[in-house]
C-alpha positions in Angstrom: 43.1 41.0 -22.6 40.4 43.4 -21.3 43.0 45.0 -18.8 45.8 45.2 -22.0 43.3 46.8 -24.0 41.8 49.3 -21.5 45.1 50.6 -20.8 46.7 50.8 -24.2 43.7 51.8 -26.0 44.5 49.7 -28.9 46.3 46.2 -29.0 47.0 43.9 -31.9 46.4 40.6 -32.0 49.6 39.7 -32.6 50.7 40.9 -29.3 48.4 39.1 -26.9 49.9 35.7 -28.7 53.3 36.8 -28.4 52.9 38.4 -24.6 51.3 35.1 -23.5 52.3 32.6 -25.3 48.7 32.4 -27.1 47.6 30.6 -29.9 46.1 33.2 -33.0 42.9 30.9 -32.5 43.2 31.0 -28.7 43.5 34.9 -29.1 40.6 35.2 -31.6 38.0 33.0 -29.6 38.1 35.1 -26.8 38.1 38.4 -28.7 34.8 37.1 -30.5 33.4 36.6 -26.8 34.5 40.0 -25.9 33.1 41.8 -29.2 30.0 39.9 -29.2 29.3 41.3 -25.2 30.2 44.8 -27.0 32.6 45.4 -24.7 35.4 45.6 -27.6 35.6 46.8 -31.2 37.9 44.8 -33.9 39.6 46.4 -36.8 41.4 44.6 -39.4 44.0 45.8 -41.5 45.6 43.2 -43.9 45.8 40.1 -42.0 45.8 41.5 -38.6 43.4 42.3 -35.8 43.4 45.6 -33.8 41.0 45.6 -30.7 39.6 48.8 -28.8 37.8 49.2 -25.6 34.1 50.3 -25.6 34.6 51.5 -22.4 30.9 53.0 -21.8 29.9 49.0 -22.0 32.9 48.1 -19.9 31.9 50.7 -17.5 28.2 49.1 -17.4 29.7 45.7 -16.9 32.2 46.3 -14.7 31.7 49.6 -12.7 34.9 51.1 -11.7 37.4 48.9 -14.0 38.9 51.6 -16.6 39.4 53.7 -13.2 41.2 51.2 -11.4 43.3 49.7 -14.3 44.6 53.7 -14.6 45.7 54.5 -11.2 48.2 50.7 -11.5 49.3 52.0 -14.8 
């Protein structure tokens, strides 16, 4: 999730369930981990989830990550 997020900037829900053959609570659970370490945002619009990376907390967690993720993409 982190890496599709980092990369894209933005991801819906939606598309982690359909990429990976998630569940929407499968996909939620870990997006409430991820927000709640403040290493993602989460913006709703209707019934669906949008999910940004705070990359300065990324960066603190995982040094070098938003760096690396760039030079595969």
């Amino acid at each position: 999730m982190v890496e599709q997020i980092l990369r894209r900037g933005e991801v819906g829900s939606e598309e982690f369930g359909e990429r990976f053959g998630l569940a929407r609570s499968t996909v939620s659970y870990h997006a409430k981990v991820l927000a709640s370490a403040g290493l993602i945002t989460t913006r709703r619009e209707g019934r669906f989830f949008f999910y940004r990376p705070v990359v300065e907390a990324l960066e603190g967690a995982m040094p070098g990550l938003a760096r690396q993720l760039k030079k595969l993409g």
